[in-house]
Structure formats: C-alpha cells, structure tokens
Phi, psi and omega in degrees: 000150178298097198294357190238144197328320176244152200254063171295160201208092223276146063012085135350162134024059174247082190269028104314318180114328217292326196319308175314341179242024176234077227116157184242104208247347163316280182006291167336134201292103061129323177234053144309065202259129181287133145236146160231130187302117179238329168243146178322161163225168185238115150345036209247193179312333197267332172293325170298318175297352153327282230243330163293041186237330184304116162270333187206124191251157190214113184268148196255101147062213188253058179300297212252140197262133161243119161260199187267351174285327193289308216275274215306343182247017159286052202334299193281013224266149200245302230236105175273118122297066201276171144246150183093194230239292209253151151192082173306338188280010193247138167280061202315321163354296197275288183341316199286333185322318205252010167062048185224106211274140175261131165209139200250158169248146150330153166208087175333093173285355177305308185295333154300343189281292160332311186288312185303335160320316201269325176287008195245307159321327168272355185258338195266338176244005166061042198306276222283001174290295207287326157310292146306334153305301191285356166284328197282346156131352202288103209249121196005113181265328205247184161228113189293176198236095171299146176272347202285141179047029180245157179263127190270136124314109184227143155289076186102148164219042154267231190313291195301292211301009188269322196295299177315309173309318168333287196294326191311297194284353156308316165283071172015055202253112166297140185242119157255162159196188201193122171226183196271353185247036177271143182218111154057302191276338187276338173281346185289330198284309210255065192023035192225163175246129159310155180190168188268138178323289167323331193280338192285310179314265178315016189217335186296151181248329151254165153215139212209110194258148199237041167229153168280183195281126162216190183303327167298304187292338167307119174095002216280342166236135198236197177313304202297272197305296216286293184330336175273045180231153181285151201265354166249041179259141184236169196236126149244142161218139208243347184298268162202157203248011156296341172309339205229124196280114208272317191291335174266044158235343161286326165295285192329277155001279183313329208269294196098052172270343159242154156309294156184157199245162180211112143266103172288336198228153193228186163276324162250134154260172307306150196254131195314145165280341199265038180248164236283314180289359192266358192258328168261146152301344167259026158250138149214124171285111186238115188291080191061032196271015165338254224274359188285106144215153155313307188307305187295331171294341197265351208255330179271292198304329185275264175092222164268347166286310149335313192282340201295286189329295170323287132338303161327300173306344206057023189241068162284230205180146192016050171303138165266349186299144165323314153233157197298137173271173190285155172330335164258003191287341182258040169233134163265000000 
C-alpha cells in the first residue's frame, strides 16, 4: 500500500458527474484524496501520465481498457475498483502477476432489460420520428409495425437476455432464440423455440441481442447473417456493439437490407457525431444507457466505496484475481 499520507484515488469515466453522489464516499478515511475523471481517454502516452499518481482507480463497467503493457507502466497503481460483474477490458492475469488486486460489484440486470423494451417500442412505433416531427408543428407521418403475433428473435438467455423473454408473451409475441450453447430445454422455461443461428436471422421480425463480448463473440454477426433478416425486420442491441460488424451493419442499414436498428452500445464510446448512424433514419440511438439507473449507481458505486474500505484494512472483498494475493503484496 501506498506508504505516504495520501491514498489517491482517479474516478473513471463519470461523464455524467454523478459518481460522488452515489456511495457514502465520506466514510472513507481523511487523507483519502478523489479526482474524477468526466471524459474518456485514449490509451495513450497521456493517459498514463493521467493515471500515474493513482494508487486506486474506480472504473465505470468496461469503458477504459488496461491491458497488461497499460498496468506495467501504472507503477503506482495497488487496487482497480471495477463495476459490474465481467471486465474482459482489464488483464486480470497480468494484474495479479504486478500485485495489483481486482474487485468487483454486483450488476443488476433488470434496467437493461428495460431499456431494451422501451427501444423496441420507440423504433417500432417511430416514438422519436414522431416526437419531433410534432414539436416542429408536423402532425403524424409514420405508420408504426405491432408487435402482437410477431417474432422477437433473442440472442442469449442469460441475466438480461432471460428478463427480455419474460416480456415477450404479453405482446402474444412468438419467441425463438439462439446462442451458440443453447438448447430446447433452457428455451422451454421461456416459452420459445430453440433454432439455429440462420432460422433466428431469417424468420425473426426484431432481433434483439443478449450475449457478451468475448473473442468469440466479436464479429459473430456480420453481413452474411443481416443478409438473412426480412427488409421490415429491425435489430436491437443492448449488449455491445463489436458484436455486431459494424461497417456491415451500416451498409445494411443504407441498403433497406433491414428496416431499422436501435442502439445503445457502439464500437468507440462516446460515439463521434459525424459518424455514419447519427446520420440515418432508421436508427435509433441511445448512449449506453443499459445500466444508467439511480439504482444500478448506488450499487456499483456504494460497492466500491465498500470494496475501497476493505482493501485499506487489508482484507478485501470480492476480488477476481485467481488467487488470493499474499499479504504484502500491495507494498512494492
């Protein structure tokens, strides 16, 4: 641990402001000192110089990537406070190797769940077309696409993608669905039918994808798949968007090879204004807001001022490293 009166301590990515307001970050001991972070950085020379002062960083879900080349020239850095569950963007590997201890939160999946509902209902019924058009004085242009006897296509049935299933048979909604481990019997609990990855494209009327990003999963729907989708089929994804090949999902999109997509998640966060989806009409765009709730902030952040506490005592608490590191280990 960091041997000298103050414990600094940088905030990622609170491009809201919000984090400080969340968590009981008094608590914390007296020569604790906070910076918060309100915008991204690119992995650069600057970032390191950023970040090096820092014994302890508190990450926002997997926005900022360390790979193990970042965390050797983070010297000073003992402790990641992450949020959420998973954080493929970090090299735990490397960490516990440079002694440098990982901990984690819980990550409520309902408000993604949510979110996605509300995006399958505003794209489908052309909420934010119609909203603007009627501020602008324009009185109804579009004609929306019911959902009642139509087939939702889900990607994945784990935490989110279980909730998003749920909902389905309210709208009298056929449900397929489909991962690469999926089987009969785990679709029975939602009333849907397993099908092979072509039958979901080509038979679905949304599609609405739930599984994470990993080496597999990257790129896993490309042209080749979207080219199967019905040209009034629209895609959501709430997930992550390397999942989804992005120039060919753009293309698609230009073509009317789909109708339209609503996205939360991009491949660069915060997503550039001039880029090509802030530009079409058949998009609709939400900046990550999955996981944007009052609830879910009090939970990662509250936490992590818990996981902070924990680590100071020298006893932490809901580490990812693969082994318990040794007792000294966060002294260089």
């Amino acid at each position: 641990m960091n041997q000298s009166n103050k414990i600094r301590i940088a905030i990622l990515d609170d491009y809201q402001n919000e984090a400080l307001n969340f968590g009981e970050w008094s608590s914390l001991p007296s020569n604790v000192d906070i910076t918060v972070f309100n915008i991204g950085m690119e992995n650069d020379t600057d970032f390191i110089n950023k970040l090096l002062p820092f014994e302890i960083l508190v990450t926002m879900r997997e926005r900022t990537w360390f790979t193990k080349s970042t965390l050797e020239k983070l010297t000073n850095l003992r402790l990641i406070a992450a949020t959420g569950g998973r954080q493929s963007n970090i090299d735990i590997e490397a960490a516990t190797k440079l002694g440098i201890t990982i901990c984690n939160t819980a990550s409520p999946g309902h408000s993604t769940a949510e979110l996605t509902w509300a995006l399958i209902l505003s794209l489908t019924r052309n909420i934010a077309l119609e909203d603007k058009n009627l501020r602008a004085g324009i009185w109804q242009t579009s004609i929306g696409f019911g959902l009642d006897g139509k087939k939702l296509g889900i990607i994945g049935l784990g935490r989110v993608g279980k909730d998003v299933a749920k909902v389905a048979p309210l709208f009298d909604m056929d449900l397929l669905v489909w991962s690469p481990n999926m089987t009969q019997k785990r679709a029975d609990e939602y009333q849907a039918k397993s099908v092979s990855k072509d039958a979901l494209f080509s038979n679905s009327d949304i599609i609405s994808i739930h599984i994470p990003l990993s080496k597999s999963s990257k790129g896993i729907i490309k042209k080749r798949e979207l080219s199967l989708m019905k040209s009034d089929a629209y895609l959501i994804n709430t997930s992550r968007g390397p999942i989804v090949n992005e120039n060919d999902l753009i293309e698609a999109l230009q073509t009317g090879m789909l109708a339209g997509a609503a996205l939360d998640v991009f491949d660069d966060e915060p997503l550039d204004k001039n880029h090509p989806f802030t530009s079409m009409e058949n998009t609709l765009l939400t900046p990550h807001l999955g996981y944007v709730t009052a609830e879910n902030y009090d939970v990662f952040y509250g936490t992590c001022v818990k996981n902070i506490q924990a680590y100071l005592k020298g006893t932490p608490i809901n580490v990812m490293n693969p082994d318990s590191l040794p007792a000294d280990s966060n002294d260089k």
